[in-house]
C-alpha positions, 0 to 999 in steps of 0.5 A: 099064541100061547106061547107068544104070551107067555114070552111077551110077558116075561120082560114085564115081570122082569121089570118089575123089580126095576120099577121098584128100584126107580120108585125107591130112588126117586122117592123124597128122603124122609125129613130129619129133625128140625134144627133151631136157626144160627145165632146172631153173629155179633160182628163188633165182638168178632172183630176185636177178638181177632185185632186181639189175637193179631196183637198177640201173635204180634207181641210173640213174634217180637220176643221171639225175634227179640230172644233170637237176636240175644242169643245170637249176642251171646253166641258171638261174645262167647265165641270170642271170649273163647278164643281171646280168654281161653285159648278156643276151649284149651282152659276150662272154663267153671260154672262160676267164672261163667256166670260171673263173666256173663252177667258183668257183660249183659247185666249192668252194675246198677242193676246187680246191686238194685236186684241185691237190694231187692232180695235184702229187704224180700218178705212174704207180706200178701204172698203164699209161702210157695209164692215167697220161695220162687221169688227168694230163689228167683233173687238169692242169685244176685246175692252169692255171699249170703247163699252160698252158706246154706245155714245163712241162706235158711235164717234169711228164708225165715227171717222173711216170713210172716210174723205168724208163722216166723215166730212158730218155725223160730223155735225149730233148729231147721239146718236147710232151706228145704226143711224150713220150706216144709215146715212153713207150708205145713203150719200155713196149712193149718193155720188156714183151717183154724181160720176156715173153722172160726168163720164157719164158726161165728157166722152159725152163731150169728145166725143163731142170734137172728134167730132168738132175736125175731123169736124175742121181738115176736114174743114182746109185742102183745106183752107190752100192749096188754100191759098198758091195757091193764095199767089203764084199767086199774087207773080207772078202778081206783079212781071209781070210789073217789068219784060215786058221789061227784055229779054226772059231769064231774064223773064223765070228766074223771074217767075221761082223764083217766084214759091217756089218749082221750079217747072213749072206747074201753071206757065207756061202759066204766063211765054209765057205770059210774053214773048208775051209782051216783043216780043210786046214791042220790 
């Protein structure tokens, strides 16, 4: 009996860490933390961003269309030019020639002459000196004759620059666009900090002026009301001896006027004084 004990209750033990196992599993994971809700979608801002980035895509696959089928116009302009002008490549063809070729083929006279024009009257004006550079350069194509001397080509770059920094730069002898360039940028840059400098300079001092200037008005006003309660009072006092043998009434009317306002506040202790020495006088 024992022994059927002892192996009945082998398979209990032998469960019991499976029991634990059940339990752990089926046991409620303990909760994380609490997340604050979504934010309301504004649908009407959703649907405008997204017309938004169609129009763009659109836009970009329009130029890009647009640039293909220009490269393809030229590709097929130059296949033929090659074969026509220089016999499939047999002739060297220079840099110059091409230019020249091309821009007679794609860009019209009018314009050539307009975007000539264009860089004949370029100044600075509102524009950093980096800003006016990129547009000379962008310009001196449409005018060879003048660039192609680099002496011509720095006195035009120069001649368009501000008057401030024009007649700084004027004095030096610059043979090259680069070497003018350098220069404007840095006399730009210190004239930038001088003005920088002066701003912070007279926005302290007008500070400091509204500063003295409350301290002045501060100062003034009691000054200015005793100086009128003394005035007042020496009325008063000089006209005390003229009146010692005048009638009570005729020394109440006295010192009445002798105050500005009519008002008997301060002056009534003055007034049973003067009455006192007409009483002692009489």
């Amino acid at each position: 009996m024992a022994s059927r004990g002892r192996r009945g209750g082998a398979p209990a033990r032998e469960d019991e860490p499976r029991r634990d196992e059940q339990a752990e599993q089926q046991a409620p994971a303990p909760p994380g933390p609490v997340l604050p809700p979504p934010p309301p979608v504004d649908y009407g801002v959703f649907m405008q961003g997204l017309v938004q980035a169609m129009q763009t895509q659109a836009h970009t696959q329009a130029a890009l269309q647009a640039q293909l089928e220009a490269q393809e116009r030229a590709d097929v302009w130059w296949d033929s030019l090659l074969r026509t002008r220089f016999e499939d490549g047999a002739i060297d063809v220079a840099w110059d020639e091409f230019v020249r070729l091309f821009r007679a083929k794609f860009v019209p006279e009018h314009v050539q002459d307009r975007m000539e024009q264009e860089f004949l009257s370029l100044a600075q004006g509102s524009m950093t000196v980096l800003e006016y550079e990129a547009r000379f350069s962008e310009l001196s194509k449409y005018a060879p004759h003048i660039v192609a001397d680099e002496r011509r080509k720095t006195k035009k770059f120069m001649m368009g620059l501000k008057p401030s920094l024009r007649t700084r730069l004027v004095a030096f002898d610059h043979r090259t666009l680069d070497e003018a360039l350098s220069a404007a940028c840095r006399q730009e840059g210190e004239m930038e900090q001088y003005l920088e400098e002066k701003k912070a300079s007279q926005k302290k001092a007008a500070e400091t002026f509204q500063r003295q200037d409350k301290k002045k008005t501060v100062y003034q006003t009691p000054q200015r009301s005793v100086a009128v309660g003394s005035s007042q009072m020496l009325e008063v006092r000089e006209q005390r001896p003229q009146d010692q043998r005048l009638p009570k009434t005729s020394a109440r009317s006295s010192v009445r006027s002798a105050s500005p306002s009519g008002v008997v506040g301060d002056v009534a202790p003055l007034e049973e004084t003067v009455e006192t020495d007409s009483e002692r006088g009489d």
